[in-house]
C-alpha positions in Angstrom: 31.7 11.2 9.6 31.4 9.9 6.4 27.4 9.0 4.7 26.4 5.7 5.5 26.1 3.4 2.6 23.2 1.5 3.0 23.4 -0.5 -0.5 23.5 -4.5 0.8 22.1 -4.7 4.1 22.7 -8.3 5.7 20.5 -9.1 8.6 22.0 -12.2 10.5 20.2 -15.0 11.7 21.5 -18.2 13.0 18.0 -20.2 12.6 17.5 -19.6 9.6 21.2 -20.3 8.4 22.4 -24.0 8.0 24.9 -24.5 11.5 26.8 -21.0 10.8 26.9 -18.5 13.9 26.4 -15.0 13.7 30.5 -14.0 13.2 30.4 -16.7 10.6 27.5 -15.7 8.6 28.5 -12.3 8.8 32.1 -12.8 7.5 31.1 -14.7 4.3 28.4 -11.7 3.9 31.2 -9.5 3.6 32.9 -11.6 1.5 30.1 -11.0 -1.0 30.1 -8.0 -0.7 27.8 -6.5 2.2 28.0 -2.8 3.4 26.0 -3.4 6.7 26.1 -6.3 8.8 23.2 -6.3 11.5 23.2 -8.8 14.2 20.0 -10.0 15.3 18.7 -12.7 17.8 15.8 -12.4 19.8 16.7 -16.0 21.7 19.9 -16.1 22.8 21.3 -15.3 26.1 23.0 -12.0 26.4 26.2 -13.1 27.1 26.5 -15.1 24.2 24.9 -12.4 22.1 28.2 -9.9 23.3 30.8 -12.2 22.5 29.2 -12.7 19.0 29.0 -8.8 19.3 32.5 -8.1 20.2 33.7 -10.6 17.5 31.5 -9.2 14.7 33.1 -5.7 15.8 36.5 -7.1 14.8 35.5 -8.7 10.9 33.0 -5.5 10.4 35.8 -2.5 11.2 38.8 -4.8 9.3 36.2 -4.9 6.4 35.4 -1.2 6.4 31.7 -2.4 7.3 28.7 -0.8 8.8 27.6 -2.5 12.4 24.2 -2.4 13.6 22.8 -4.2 16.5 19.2 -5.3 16.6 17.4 -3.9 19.6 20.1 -4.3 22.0 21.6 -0.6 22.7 23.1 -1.6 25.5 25.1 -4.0 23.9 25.7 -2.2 21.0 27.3 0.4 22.9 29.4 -2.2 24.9 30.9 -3.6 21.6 31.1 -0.2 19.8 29.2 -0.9 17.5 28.1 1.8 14.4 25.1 1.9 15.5 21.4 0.3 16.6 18.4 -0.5 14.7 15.0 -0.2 16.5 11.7 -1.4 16.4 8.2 0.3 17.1 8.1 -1.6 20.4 11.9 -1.1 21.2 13.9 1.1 23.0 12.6 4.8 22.4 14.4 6.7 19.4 14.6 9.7 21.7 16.5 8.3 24.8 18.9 6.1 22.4 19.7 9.3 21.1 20.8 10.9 24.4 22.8 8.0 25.2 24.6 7.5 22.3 28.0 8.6 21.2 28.5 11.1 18.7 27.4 9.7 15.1 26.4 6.3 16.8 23.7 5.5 13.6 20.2 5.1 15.1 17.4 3.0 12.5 14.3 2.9 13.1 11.3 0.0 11.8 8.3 1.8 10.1 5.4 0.1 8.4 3.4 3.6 8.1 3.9 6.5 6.6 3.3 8.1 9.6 6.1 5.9 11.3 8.4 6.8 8.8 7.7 10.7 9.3 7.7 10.6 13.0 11.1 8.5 12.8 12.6 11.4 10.8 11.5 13.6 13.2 12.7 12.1 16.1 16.3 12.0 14.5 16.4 8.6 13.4 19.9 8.0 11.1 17.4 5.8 8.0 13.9 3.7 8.3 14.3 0.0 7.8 10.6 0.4 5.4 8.5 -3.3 5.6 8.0 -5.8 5.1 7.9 -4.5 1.7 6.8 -7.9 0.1 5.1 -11.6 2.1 8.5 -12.7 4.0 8.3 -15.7 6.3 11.9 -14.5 7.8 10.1 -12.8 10.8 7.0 -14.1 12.4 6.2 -10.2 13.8 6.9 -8.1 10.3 3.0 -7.7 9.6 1.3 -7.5 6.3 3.1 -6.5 3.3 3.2 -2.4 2.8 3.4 -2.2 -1.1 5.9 -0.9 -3.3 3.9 2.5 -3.3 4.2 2.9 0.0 8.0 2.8 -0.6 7.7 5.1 -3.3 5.4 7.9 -1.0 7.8 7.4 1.7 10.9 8.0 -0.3 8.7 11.1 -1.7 8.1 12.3 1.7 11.7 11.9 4.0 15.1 13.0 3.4 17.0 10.3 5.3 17.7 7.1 3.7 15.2 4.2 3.3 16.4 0.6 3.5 13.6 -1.4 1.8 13.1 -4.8 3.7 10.6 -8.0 3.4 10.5 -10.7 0.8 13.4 -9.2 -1.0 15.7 -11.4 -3.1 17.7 -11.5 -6.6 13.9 -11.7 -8.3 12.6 -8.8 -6.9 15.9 -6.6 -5.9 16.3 -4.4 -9.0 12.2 -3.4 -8.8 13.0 -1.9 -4.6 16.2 -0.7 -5.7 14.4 1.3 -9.1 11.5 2.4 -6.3 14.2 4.5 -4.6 15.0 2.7 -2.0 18.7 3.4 -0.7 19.4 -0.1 0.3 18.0 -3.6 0.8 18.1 -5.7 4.3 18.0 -9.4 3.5 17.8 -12.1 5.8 16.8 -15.8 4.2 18.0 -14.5 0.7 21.5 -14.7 2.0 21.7 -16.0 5.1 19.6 -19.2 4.3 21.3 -20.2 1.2 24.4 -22.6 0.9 26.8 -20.2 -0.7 26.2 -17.0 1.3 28.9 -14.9 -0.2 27.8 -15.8 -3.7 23.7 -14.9 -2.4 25.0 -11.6 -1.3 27.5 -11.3 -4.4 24.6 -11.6 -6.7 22.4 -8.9 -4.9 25.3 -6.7 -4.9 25.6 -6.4 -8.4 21.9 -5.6 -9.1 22.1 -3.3 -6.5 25.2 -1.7 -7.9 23.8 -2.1 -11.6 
């Protein structure tokens, strides 16, 4: 299976978008130029979270983009999706890992050093590392960690690190120079009226 590339990481979120649904966010992401799409909603019923699954399968493998569900193995299983990205309080790393497919990608949230090094160990795919910077995107993402603790984390792991938290075109170069291997965005894209030109402009800092 061929490395993951991390590089624009687009978190959906249809609150915090103005009308657009997950499959629509998600397309004009890729437009712009995202490598991962993740779908995330903490709200919805599950039904309509598996039909926006199912159709975000279709624009993410036509694209030659990275699928990640939020939380939700089961239904990222049920849509085939690439993979699953889990919090501290979700679904353990270590039974999503016996139930997944071969090279299904498992992230993991860490806040802590220590998370970070016990998601490595546990065989997690990449840490989503946050919130990196004050973000407003999710009411449970805790204090801001620092860019140092970016830097001792990517100092101390071998998988990749996906910086996330108060991350936008002002502040996107500075994560990506810290050594982080990709940025997740939510409101920076998602939030803003042209989202393939939000994401189009943090792809080209990202890409230099």
């Amino acid at each position: 299976m061929a490395q993951t590339k991390y590089g624009l990481y687009v978190i959906t979120d249809e609150q915090l978008s103005k009308g657009l649904t997950h499959p629509e966010i998600a397309r004009r992401a890729i437009a712009g130029g995202a490598d991962v799409i993740q779908l995330r909603d903490k709200t919805c019923d599950c039904a309509y979270l598996r039909r926006c699954a199912a159709e975000i399968r279709d624009i993410t493998k036509n694209a030659g983009v990275t699928f990640i569900v939020n939380d939700r193995l089961d239904i990222a299983l049920q849509a085939s999706a690439d993979g699953v990205h889990l919090g501290q309080e979700d679904t353990p790393l270590k039974f999503a890992r016996r139930v997944a497919p071969p090279g299904f990608i498992i992230g993991v949230s860490a806040g802590t050093l220590d998370e970070a090094l016990a998601a490595e160990r546990d065989g997690a795919d990449y840490i989503g590392l946050g919130p990196v910077f004050p973000t407003a995107s999710k009411c449970d993402a805790g204090a801001a960690c620092g860019m140092g603790l970016l830097r001792e984390v990517k100092a101390r792991v071998s998988i990749p690190v996906v910086a996330i938290g108060g991350i936008g075109p002002q502040n996107a170069a500075e994560v990506i120079a810290a050594g982080a291997d990709g940025i997740a965005v939510i409101s920076a894209v998602v939030s803003q009226d042209d989202i393939a030109g939000a994401a189009r402009a943090l792809k080209q800092i990202i890409t230099g």
